[in-house]
N, C-alpha and C positions, 0 to 999 in steps of 0.2 A: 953297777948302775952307770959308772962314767963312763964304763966301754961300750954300753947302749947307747947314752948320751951320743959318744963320739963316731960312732958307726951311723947314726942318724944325721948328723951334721955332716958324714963324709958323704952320704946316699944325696944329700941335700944339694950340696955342694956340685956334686958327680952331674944330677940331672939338671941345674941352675946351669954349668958349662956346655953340654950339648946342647939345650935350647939355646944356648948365644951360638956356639959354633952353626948349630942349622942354620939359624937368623941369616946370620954373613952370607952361609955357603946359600941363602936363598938371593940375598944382595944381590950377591956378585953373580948369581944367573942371571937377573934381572936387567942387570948392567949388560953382562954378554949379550940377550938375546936385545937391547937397543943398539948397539952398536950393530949387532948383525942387520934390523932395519933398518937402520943409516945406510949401511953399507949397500943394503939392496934398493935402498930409492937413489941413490948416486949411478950405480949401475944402469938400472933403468930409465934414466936422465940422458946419460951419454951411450946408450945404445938404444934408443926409441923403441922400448919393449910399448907392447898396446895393440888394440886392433883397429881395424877398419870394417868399412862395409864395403863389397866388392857388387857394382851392379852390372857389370858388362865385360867381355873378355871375347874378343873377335877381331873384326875388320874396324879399321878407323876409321872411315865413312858411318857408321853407326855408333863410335863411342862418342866421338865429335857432338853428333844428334842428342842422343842419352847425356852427354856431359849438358850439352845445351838446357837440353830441358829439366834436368835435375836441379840446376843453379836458378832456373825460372820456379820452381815446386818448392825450393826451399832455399834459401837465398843467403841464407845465417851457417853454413854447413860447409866446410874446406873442401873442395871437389881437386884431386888428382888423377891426370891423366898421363898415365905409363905406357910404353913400349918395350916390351920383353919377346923377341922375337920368339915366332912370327904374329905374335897378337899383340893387342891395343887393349890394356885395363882402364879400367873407370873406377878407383875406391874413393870413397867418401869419411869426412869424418875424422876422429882421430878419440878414441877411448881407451882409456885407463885397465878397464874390465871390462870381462867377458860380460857379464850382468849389462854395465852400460852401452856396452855394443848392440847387444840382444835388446834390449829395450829400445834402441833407436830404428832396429832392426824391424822389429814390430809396425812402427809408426812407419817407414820407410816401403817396405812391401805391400801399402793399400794402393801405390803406385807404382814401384818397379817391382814384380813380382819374382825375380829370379833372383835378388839379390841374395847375398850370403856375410857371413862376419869370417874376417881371412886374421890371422895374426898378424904385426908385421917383423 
């Protein structure tokens, strides 16, 4: 009877310890995978991961135009104009996600209808 007893208090024991060890071993992933988002919104801070919206890619006598009238269309929205030889870019904007690109992107095409979401 005491060796049932004691084989029951050792099974006890036995399963009581791996439910703590999981415990921890789930802690300490939980801990890893925040550091690894720290680490990945640090990264993307100082190398300006995001997208843009690209509405024009040509000659500068026309991005100049587009940039003009873009800033007139929407006036609250960051307009850069690039030169990347031999053409003149026109992006706009500046988003986190591809979702909030597209979604600006939507709104932005009932009047430049060529535009596109570029990474940067």
């Amino acid at each position: 009877m005491k060796n049932k007893q004691s084989f029951i208090l050792f099974l006890f024991l036995l399963i009581g310890s791996i439910f703590t060890i999981n415990a921890q071993s789930d802690y300490k992933n939980e801990e890893a995978i925040k550091k690894l988002i720290e680490k990945k919104r640090e990264y993307n801070k100082s190398n300006k991961t995001g997208y843009r919206i690209q509405l024009y890619n040509g000659l500068e006598k026309n991005a100049k135009r587009i940039k003009y009238r873009f800033q007139v269309e929407y006036p609250g929205v960051t307009t850069h104009l690039g030169y990347k030889a031999p053409e003149w870019k026109i992006q706009v904007g500046y988003y986190k996600t591809r979702l909030d690109a597209d979604r600006a992107l939507n709104k932005i095409r009932e009047k430049f209808s060529g535009a596109i979401v570029i990474p940067m």
